[in-house]
N, C-alpha and C positions, 0 to 999 in steps of 0.2 A: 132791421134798418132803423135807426133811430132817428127823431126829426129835423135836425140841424141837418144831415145829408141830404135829406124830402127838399128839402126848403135851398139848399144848396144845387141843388137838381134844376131845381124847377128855377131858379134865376139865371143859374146859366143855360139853363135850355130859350129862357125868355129873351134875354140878352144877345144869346147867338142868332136868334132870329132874324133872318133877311128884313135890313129896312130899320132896325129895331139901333142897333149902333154904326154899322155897316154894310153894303152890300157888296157880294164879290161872288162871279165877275159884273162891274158894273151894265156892261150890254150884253148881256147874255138871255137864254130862256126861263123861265121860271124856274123847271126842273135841275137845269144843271144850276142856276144860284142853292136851290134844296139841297143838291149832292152837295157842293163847296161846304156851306155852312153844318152839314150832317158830317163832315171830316173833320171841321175845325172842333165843333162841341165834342168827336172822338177824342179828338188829340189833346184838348183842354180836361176834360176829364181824366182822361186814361195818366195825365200828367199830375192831377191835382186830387184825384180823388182820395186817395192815403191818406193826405199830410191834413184834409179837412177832417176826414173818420180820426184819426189820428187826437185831432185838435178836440172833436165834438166828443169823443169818449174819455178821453179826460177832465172834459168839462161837466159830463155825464157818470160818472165813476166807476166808468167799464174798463177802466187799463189795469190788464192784471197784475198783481204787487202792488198798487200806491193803493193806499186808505185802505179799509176796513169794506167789505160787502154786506148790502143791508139787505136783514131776511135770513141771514144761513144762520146766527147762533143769537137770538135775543137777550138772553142773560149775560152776554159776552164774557163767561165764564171759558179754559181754556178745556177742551174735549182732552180727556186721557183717552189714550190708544193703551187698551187692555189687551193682554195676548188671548187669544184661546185656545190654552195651554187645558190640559183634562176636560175637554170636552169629546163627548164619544163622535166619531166620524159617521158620514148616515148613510154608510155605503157597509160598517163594521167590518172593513177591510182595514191592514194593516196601513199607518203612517208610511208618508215614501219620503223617505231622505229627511224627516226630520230629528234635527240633533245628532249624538254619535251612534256606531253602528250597536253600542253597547244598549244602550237605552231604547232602540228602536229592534225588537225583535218579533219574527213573523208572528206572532200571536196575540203583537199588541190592539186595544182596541181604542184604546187614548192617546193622544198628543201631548207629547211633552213639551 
């Protein structure tokens, strides 16, 4: 959880608070003003919580595809994907199903 949400939480939990902007019901017991107010902050939440994570991880550079992730390649050099192609298997059972059935025969020990 990042902390634009913490901090997003915790104001509307402050805010919804009996007394704080509102009270409802205004003549009621304590308890049941608690219940009112613990549905409203469900339903303000449950409506709003997305569009804030949403907002904060973009602002945070958590939204996957836009920019660049810091940490995973510091030379921001681009990774070639090498096959491994003739490397021996570590089982020295034959290949399954790779390439055609010409090049993959029961006695192979390599990877074409």
């Amino acid at each position: 959880m990042n902390v634009i949400m913490i901090v997003y939480a915790f104001l509307l939990f402050f805010l919804l608070s009996p007394g704080v902007l509102l009270r409802l019901p205004a003549r009621a017991s304590n308890m049941k003003v608690a219940a009112v107010h613990s549905l409203i902050f469900a339903a303000i939440w449950t409506l709003t919580h997305k569009i804030v994570w949403r907002m904060s991880a973009s602002l945070e550079g958590l939204v996957a595809g836009k920019g660049k992730a810091k940490g995973k390649n510091p030379t921001n050099k681009p990774v070639a994907n090498k096959p491994v192609a003739n490397k021996p298997l570590a089982n020295n059972s034959a290949p399954q199903n790779v390439g055609t059935p010409a090049q993959n025969t029961p006695g192979d020990k390599y990877r074409v």
